[in-house]
C-alpha positions in Angstrom: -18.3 18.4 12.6 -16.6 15.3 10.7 -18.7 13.2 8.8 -17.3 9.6 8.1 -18.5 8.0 4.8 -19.3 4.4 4.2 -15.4 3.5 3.8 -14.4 5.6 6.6 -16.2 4.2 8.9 -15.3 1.0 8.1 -11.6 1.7 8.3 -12.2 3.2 11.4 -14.4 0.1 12.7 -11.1 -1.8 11.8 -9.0 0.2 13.2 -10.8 0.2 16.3 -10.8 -3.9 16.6 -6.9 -3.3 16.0 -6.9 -1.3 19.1 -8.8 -3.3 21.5 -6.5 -6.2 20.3 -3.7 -4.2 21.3 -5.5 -3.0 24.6 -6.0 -6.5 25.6 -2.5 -8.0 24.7 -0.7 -5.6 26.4 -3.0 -4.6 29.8 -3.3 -7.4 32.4 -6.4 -5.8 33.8 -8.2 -5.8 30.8 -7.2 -9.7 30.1 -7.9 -11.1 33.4 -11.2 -9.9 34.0 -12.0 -10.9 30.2 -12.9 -7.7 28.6 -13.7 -8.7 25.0 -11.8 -6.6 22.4 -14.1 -5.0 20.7 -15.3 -3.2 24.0 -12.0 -2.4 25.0 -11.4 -0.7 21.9 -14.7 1.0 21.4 -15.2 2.4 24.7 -11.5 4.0 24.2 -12.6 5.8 21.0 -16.0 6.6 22.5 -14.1 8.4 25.2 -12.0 10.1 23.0 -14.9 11.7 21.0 -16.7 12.8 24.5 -13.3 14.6 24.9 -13.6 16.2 21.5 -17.2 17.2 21.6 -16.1 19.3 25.1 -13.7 21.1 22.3 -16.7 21.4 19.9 -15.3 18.8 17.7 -17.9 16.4 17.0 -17.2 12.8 14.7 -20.2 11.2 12.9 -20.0 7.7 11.6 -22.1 6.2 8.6 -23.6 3.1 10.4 -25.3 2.1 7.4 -23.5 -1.3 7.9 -24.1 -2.0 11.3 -27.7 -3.4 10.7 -27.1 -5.9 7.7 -23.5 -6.8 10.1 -26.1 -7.6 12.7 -27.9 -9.6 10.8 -25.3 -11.3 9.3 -24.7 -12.3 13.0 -27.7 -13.9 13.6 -28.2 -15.6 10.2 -25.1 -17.3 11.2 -26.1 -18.3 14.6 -29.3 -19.5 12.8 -27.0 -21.7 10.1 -24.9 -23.0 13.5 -27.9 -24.3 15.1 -28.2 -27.9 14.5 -31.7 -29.1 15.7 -30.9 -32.6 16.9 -28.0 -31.1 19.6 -30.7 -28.4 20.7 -32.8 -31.8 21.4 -29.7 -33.1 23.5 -29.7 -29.7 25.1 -33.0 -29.4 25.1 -33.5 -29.3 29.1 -30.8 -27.2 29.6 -32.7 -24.9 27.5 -35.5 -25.1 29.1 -33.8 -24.5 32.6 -31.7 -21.4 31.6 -34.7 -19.8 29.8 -36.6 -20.3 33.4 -33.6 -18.2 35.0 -33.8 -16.1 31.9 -37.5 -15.1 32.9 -36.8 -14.8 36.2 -34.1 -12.0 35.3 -36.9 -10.2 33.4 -39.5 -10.6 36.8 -36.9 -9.1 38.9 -35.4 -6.4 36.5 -39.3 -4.9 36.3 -39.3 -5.2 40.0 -36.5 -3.4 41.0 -36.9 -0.7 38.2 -40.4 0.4 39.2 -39.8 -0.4 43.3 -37.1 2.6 42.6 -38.7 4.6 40.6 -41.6 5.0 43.1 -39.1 5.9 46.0 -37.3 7.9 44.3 -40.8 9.9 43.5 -40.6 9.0 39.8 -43.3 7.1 37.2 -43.6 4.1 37.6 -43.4 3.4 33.6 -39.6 5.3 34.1 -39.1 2.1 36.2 -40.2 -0.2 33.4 -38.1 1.9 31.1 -35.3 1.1 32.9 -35.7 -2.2 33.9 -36.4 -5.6 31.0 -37.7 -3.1 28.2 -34.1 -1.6 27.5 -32.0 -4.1 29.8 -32.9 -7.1 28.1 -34.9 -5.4 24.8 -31.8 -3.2 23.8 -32.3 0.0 21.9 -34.9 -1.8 19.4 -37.1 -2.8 22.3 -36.9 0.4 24.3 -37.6 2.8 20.8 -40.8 0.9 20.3 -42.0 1.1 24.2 -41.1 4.3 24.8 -43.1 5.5 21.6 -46.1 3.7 22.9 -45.4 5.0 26.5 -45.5 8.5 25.2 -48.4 8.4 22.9 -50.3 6.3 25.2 -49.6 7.0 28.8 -48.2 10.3 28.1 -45.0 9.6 29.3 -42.7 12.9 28.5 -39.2 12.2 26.6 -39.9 8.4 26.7 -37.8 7.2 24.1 -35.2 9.4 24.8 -34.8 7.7 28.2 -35.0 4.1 26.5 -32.2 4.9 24.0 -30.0 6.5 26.9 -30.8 3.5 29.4 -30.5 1.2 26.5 -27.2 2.6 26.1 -26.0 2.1 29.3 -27.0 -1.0 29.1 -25.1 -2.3 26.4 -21.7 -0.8 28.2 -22.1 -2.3 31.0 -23.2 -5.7 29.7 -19.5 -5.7 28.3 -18.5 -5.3 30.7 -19.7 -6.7 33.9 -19.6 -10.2 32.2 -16.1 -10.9 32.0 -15.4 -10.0 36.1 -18.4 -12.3 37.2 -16.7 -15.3 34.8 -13.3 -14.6 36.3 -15.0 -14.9 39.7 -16.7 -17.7 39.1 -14.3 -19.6 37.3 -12.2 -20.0 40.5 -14.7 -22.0 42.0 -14.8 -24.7 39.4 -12.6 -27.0 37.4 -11.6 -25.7 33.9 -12.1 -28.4 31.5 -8.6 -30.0 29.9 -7.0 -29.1 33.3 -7.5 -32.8 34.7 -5.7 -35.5 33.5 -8.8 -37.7 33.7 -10.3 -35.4 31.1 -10.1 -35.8 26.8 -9.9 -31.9 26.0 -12.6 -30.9 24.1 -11.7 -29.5 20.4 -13.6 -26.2 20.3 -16.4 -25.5 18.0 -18.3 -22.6 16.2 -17.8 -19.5 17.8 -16.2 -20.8 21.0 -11.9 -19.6 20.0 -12.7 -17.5 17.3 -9.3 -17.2 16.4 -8.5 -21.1 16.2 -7.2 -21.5 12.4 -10.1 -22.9 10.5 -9.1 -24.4 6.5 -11.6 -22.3 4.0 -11.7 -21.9 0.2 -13.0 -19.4 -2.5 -15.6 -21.8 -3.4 -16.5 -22.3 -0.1 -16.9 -19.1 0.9 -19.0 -18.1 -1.8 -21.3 -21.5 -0.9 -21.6 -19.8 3.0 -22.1 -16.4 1.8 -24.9 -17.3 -0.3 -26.5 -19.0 2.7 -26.3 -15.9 4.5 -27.5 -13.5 1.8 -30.5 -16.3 1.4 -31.2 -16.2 5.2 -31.1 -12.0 5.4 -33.8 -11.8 2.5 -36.3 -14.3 3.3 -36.2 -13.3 7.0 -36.8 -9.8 5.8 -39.6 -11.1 3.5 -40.9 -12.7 6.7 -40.2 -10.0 9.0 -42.3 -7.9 6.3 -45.2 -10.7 6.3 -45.5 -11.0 10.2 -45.8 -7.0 10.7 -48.7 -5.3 12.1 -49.9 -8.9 13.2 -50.0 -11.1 16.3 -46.8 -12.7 15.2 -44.7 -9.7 14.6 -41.1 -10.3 15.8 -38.1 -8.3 15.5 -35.9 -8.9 12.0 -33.4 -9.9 13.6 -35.1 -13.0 14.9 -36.6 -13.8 11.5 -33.9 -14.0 10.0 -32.2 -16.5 12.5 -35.0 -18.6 12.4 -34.8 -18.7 8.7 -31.0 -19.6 9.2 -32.0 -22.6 11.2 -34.5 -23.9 8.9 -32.3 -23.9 6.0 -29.4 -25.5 8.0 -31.5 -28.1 8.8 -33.4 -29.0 5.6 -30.6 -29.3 3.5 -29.3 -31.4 5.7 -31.9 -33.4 6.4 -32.9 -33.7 2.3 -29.0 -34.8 2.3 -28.3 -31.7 -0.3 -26.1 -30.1 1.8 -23.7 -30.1 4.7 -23.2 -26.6 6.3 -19.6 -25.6 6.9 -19.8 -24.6 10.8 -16.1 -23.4 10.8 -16.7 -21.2 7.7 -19.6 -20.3 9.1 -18.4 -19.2 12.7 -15.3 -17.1 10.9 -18.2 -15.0 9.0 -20.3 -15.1 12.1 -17.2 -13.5 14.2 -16.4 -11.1 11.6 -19.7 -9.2 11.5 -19.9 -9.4 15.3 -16.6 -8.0 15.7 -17.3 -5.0 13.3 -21.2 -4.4 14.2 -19.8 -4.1 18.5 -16.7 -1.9 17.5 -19.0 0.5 14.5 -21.8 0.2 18.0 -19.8 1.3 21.2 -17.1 3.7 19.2 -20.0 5.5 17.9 -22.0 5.7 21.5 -23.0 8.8 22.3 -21.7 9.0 25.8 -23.4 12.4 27.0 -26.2 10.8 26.5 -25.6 8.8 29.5 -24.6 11.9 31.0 -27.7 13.5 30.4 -29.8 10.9 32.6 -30.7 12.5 35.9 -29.2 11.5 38.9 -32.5 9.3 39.7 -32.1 7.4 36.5 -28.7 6.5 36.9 -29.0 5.0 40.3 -31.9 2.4 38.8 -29.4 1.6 35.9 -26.4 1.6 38.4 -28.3 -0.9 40.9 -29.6 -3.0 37.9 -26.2 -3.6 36.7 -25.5 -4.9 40.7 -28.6 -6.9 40.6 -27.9 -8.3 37.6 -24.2 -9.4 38.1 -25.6 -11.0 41.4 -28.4 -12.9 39.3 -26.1 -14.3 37.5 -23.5 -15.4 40.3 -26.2 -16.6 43.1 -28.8 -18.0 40.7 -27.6 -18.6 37.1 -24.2 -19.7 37.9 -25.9 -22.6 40.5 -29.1 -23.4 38.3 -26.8 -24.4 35.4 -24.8 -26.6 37.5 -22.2 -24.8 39.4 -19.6 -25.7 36.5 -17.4 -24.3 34.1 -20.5 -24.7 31.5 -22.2 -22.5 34.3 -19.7 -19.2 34.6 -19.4 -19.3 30.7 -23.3 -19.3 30.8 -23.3 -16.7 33.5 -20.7 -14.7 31.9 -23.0 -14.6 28.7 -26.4 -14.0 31.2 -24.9 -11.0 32.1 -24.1 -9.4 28.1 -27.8 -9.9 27.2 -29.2 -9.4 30.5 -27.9 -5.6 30.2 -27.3 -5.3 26.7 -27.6 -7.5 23.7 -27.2 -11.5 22.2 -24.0 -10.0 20.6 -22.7 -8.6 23.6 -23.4 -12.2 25.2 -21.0 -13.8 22.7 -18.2 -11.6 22.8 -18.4 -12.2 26.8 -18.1 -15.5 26.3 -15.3 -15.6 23.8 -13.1 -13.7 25.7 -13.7 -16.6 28.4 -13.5 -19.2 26.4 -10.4 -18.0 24.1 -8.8 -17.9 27.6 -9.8 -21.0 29.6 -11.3 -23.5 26.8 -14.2 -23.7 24.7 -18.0 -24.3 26.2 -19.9 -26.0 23.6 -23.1 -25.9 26.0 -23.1 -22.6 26.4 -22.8 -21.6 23.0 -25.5 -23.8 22.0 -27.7 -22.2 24.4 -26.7 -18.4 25.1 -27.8 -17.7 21.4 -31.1 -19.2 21.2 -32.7 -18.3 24.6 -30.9 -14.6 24.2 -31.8 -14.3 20.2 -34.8 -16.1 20.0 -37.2 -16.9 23.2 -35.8 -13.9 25.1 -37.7 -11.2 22.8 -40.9 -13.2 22.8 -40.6 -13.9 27.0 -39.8 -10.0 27.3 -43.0 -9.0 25.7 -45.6 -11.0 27.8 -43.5 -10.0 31.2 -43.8 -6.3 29.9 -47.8 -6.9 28.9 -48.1 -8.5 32.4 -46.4 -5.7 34.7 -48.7 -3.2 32.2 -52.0 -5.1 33.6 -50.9 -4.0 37.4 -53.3 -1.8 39.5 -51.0 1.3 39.1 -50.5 1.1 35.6 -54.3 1.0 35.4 -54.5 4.2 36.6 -51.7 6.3 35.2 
């Protein structure tokens, strides 16, 4: 067995980004259908260390960093939000978090209707379905704890983490193809001559050259570190109560109410661009230290039953978001960016959603209403909507029973 250290891993994290650059640049496939780099490069490695393990080589990687990178994430997506364009946005949000709900009915739906003709438990199907779909592998570890202890469930979290998993693969990569798809149908803003091109914001073309300083950097970075302890402090306050929401969200929500006092007390004026860079750094490195260290015999170890309810809920879900989200949103470039982003935390997680969408919009031209909304429905409501369609599906006759 090799055991990467802190700074090992993080070389190889790097290295791995490098890669899926390279992957991208130089394979048409990849770059048409909008594979975002960091999966193309950490399904690669991932591969590679399947290969190994067959040889009795195993690699283990320190992902001590990948939480605090996470949260990093969402502290900056917290610091991007600026309240008074959500309140422009504001029925747009409202819209996509209806189709957002809808996902999570239908996702239930299909996972237990499965289950029960493939002669399995019904609570397999919710397993499979919004707990780890649209939970992830936080979400699915907490449910399939309570599934075992309560319902007796055998190997519960196990399944969760494996379907979680799966998930989170195919979320990357599902949501480039349905973009590319859609994207034909529509016009791509900037290709009219009727139409001012729109300059690209926050995380829309994270590689646009954006003007920083030391000093400035240090002011953002403080903000962050500020945002990842008090929504840890709050996260900490809010456990074992009514209240309790993942850390993740705390700390977002802690972002977005520091953004916006200090600039509504006039003491401060966050730096988006510095902000996004920061932002798209720790996404980059949390998806490549995630997928290259996915353990992918996991996902061979689901029985033949379970993988046919993941395999049909990654269909289902790519046809959600071509037949409903695509036309709800308004049929519009806005719309396969939106769908495109549906379809990463539909299957896997709020990061996943964003590198979707960059790799769109680093291709056709920036979306500022999907990246407005994408990472407060999929970071924010989604987790809170989840839990009460999970509670509800729990309250069925048959669940009753079991």
């Amino acid at each position: 067995m090799i055991q990467l250290d802190f700074y090992g891993t993080l070389v190889a994290a790097s290295l791995v980004l490098l890669l899926g650059r390279g992957l991208v640049t130089r394979i048409g496939f990849l770059r048409s259908y909008n594979i975002p780099e960091p999966v193309a490069g950490g399904l690669v490695v991932a591969v590679l260390l399947l290969i190994l393990r067959a040889f009795d080589i195993e690699v283990r990687f320190d992902t001590s960093l990948q939480t605090p990178l996470m949260l990093a994430f969402f502290a900056t997506i917290g610091l991007s939000a600026d309240l008074a364009s959500l309140k422009k946005g504001g029925r747009i949000v409202g819209i996509f978090l209806l189709a957002v709900i809808g996902l999570l009915v239908v996702q239930n739906a299909m996972g237990i209707g499965l289950a029960t003709l493939l002669g399995l438990d019904p609570l397999m199907g919710l397993l499979t379905g919004s707990i780890t779909l649209a939970g992830g592998h936080g979400t699915g570890a907490a449910w399939g704890a309570v599934f075992s202890e309560k319902y007796g469930l055998a190997s519960a979290s196990e399944l969760a983490l494996a379907s979680a998993t799966f998930g989170l693969v195919l979320g990357g990569l599902i949501g480039g193809p349905v973009a590319r798809l859609l994207i034909k149908r529509v016009q791509v803003p900037g290709c009219s001559p009727q139409q001012a091109p729109r300059l690209p914001r926050g995380f829309e073309q994270p590689n646009k050259e954006r003007s920083i300083t030391p000093f400035s950097f240090v002011e953002t970075l403080a903000l962050i570190a500020v945002s990842l302890l008090a929504g840890n402090l709050l996260n900490g306050l809010l456990h074992g109560t009514a209240f309790e929401l993942p850390t993740f969200v705390c700390v977002l929500f802690v972002g977005v109410v520091l953004r916006n006092s200090l600039s509504a007390l006039g003491l401060y004026q966050v730096f988006e661009r510095e902000v996004s860079v920061l932002g798209n750094v720790s996404l980059s490195l949390f998806l490549a230290i995630a997928l290259m260290s996915l353990k992918l015999w996991d996902l061979a170890a689901l029985a033949l039953p379970i993988f046919i309810i993941l395999a049909v809920q990654a269909l289902v879900m790519a046809l959600f978001a071509i037949f409903v989200t695509f036309r709800v949103m308004g049929s519009n470039y806005d719309a396969a960016v939106l769908a495109a982003g549906h379809c990463g935390f539909g299957l896997g997680a709020t990061p996943t959603a964003i590198a979707n969408m960059q790799a769109v919009t680093q291709r056709y031209g920036p979306s500022q209403i999907a990246f407005l909304v994408v990472p407060m429905v999929g970071a924010f409501f989604i987790d809170i909507v989840n839990v009460i369609v999970i509670k509800l599906y729990l309250t069925l006759p048959f669940f009753a029973a079991v």
